[in-house]
C-alpha positions, 0 to 999 in steps of 0.5 A: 441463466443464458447470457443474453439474459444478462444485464449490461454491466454497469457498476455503481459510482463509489467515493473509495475511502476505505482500505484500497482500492482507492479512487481511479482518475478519468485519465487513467480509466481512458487508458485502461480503455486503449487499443490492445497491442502485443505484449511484444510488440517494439511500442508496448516494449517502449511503454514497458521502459517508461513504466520502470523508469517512473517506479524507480524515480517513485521508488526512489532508487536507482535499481536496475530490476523495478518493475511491475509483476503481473499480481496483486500486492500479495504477489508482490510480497510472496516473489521477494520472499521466494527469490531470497529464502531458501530452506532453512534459512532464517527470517526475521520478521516484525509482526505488528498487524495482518500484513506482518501476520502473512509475511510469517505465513509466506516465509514459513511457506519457504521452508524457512526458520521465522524468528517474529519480532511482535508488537500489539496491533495499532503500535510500531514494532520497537527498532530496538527489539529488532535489531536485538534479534537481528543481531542475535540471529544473523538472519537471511532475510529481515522483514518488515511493512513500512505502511500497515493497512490494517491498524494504520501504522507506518513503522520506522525503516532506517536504523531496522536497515541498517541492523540487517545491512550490518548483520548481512542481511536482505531487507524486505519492505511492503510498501503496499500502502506508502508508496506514491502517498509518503516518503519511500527512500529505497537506496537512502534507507538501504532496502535490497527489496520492496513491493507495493501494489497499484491500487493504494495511493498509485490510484491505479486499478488493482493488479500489478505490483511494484517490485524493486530489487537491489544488485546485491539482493540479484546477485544472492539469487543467482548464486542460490542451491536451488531454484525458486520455488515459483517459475513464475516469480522467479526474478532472474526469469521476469528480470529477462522479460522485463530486460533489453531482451525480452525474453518470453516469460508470460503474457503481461497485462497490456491493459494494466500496464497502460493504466499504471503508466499513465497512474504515474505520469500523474503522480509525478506531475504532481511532484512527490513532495507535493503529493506526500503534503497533500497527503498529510494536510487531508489527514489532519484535517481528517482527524480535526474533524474526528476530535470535533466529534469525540472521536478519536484513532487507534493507532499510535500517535507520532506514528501514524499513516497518512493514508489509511486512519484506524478510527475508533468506533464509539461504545455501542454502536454498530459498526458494521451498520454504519458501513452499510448506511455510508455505502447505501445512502452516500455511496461512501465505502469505509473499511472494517477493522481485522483480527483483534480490531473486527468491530472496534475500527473503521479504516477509512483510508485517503489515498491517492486520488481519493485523497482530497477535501470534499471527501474528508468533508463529505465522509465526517458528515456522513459519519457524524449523521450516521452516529447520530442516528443511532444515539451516539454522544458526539460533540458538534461539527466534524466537517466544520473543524475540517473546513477550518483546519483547511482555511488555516493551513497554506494549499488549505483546499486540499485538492488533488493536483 
């Protein structure tokens, strides 16, 4: 097919509640939409700078090397795990669902030796059996994912820190889903590396990736016996790019970087704080909704995410139906469940600016509908518990700022 006989691109309005990406606010898709400059240019270096200073205030640490690697989240996770493995060292990893799974992958990749410490997937790896292993190991690298997009867990950090501060060991923490939605203490919790990605609660576009590194971690890469395996997610590389020299490395993504910038404007105009209650009220609201109707969430209780809800899909029902009716009729994307919890959860995930009341009012009607239609036992009014629970609670409407 010729070009001219293309259509004009014009994609569909969605309400993104499914695992990422999530809802983009209009301010930010305008500055997607600013003039292009040089990735050199003295104005994009002073854009870079405002950038880094927000991630470490988002990031909450004072760390000299955060910044934003030009990749997705899974760059994000391969960069730390290639500057601080070498081949032959030992990594210990909590493994708890897919992203832990991958983490394995990515270490194994390294040449190194992984010890996987494993819990079922919708659980939290126990701290305990963490720290047996770290401090039976003595491991080069501890790893470990704070927020678990695929059964909407979020594990514990600071005693598993603590384990690797006192074992000698580099703590990695995939911060991919938490970041900008719940509280993330990098220099508090002792983390030497963490990444995260754009397009979660940061309501950013996906393509760049949030990386924070400690001196401590630098320092062992410098003083590494071989090079890093990727010239380019070679830290001590982009660390130049990204320094008072701007050292040429590559071409960034100058659009990218403007949406990230103003991304974070608004999550800081927000507050923190504020932004993680917000973020917690619209989930508990989310999940009176869900009891109202019987259903109920496959992660573990006292240890569950915010942003992204692991609900169980009824006996019966065609999961993958309901997808396609909340999309197709409603506009509403939810996300499948993966590995051992394809076809028995929906991840329905209210992060970032996708986070507010009328898509938790919006997505329990649809849902309570769609279940109907197909003959689920349900009990009654999902979005009315909802809007109770929100009448009840102080900010109750659930807005995003």
């Amino acid at each position: 097919m010729s070009s001219e006989r293309m259509p004009e691109l014009a994609p569909p309005r969605r309400i993104l509640l499914g695992p990422g990406p999530s809802d983009v606010p209009d301010r930010v898709l305008r500055a997607l939409a600013s003039p292009v400059i040089g990735h050199l240019d003295p104005e994009f270096a002073a854009i870079m700078d405002g950038v880094q200073a927000m991630l470490r205030t988002v990031f909450r640490t004072a760390n000299r090397f955060t910044l934003p690697i030009s990749g997705t989240g899974s760059a994000g996770m391969e960069a730390c795990f290639v500057n601080l493995l070498e081949p032959g060292d030992t990594a210990v990893i909590g493994v708890y669902g897919l992203f832990g799974t991958r983490m394995v992958e990515v270490a194994e990749r390294c040449g190194a030796r992984v010890v996987p410490v494993e819990a079922p997937w919708g659980e939290i790896v126990p701290g305990e059996a963490m720290t047996e292993a770290i401090g039976r190991v003595r491991p080069k690298v501890v790893g470990l994912v704070h927020a678990e997009t695929s059964t909407g867990v979020r594990q514990p950090v600071p005693a598993i820190a603590a384990a690797a501060r006192t074992a000698g060991s580099f703590l990695i923490l995939d911060c991919v889903t938490s970041l900008g939605g719940c509280p993330v203490e990098i220099d508090a919790w002792g983390v030497d590396a963490a990444y995260s990605g754009t397009q979660k609660c940061l309501s950013c576009p996906p393509g760049l990736s949030p990386v924070t590194v400690s001196d401590r971690a630098l320092a062992a890469i410098t003083a590494r016996k071989s090079k890093v395996q990727s010239w380019y997610l070679d830290f001590t590389l982009l660390g130049q790019y990204w320094g008072t020299g701007r050292v040429y490395h590559h071409t960034a993504p100058v659009s990218m970087v403007y949406g990230l910038y103003e991304a974070l404007r608004i999550v800081l105009e927000e507050g923190l704080e504020a932004r993680f209650a917000r973020h917690e009220r619209n989930h508990e609201a989310l999940v009176a909704g869900l009891a109202a109707l019987g259903l109920d969430l496959a992660s573990q209780a006292g240890h569950r995410l915010p942003m992204l809800n692991a609900v169980r899909v009824p006996a019966g029902v065609d999961e993958a139906a309901v997808r396609r009716e909340l999309l197709g009729e409603h506009g509403i994307e939810i996300g499948a469940g993966l590995g051992p919890l394809r076809g028995a959860i929906w991840r329905i995930g209210l992060m970032g600016s996708s986070s507010q009341r009328n898509h938790v009012l919006l997505v329990l009607a649809a849902l309570e509908s769609a279940l109907r239609a197909r003959g689920a036992a349900l009990g009654a009014g999902g979005a009315e518990a909802a809007a109770a629970y929100y009448r009840g609670t102080v900010g109750g409407d659930g807005a995003v700022a």
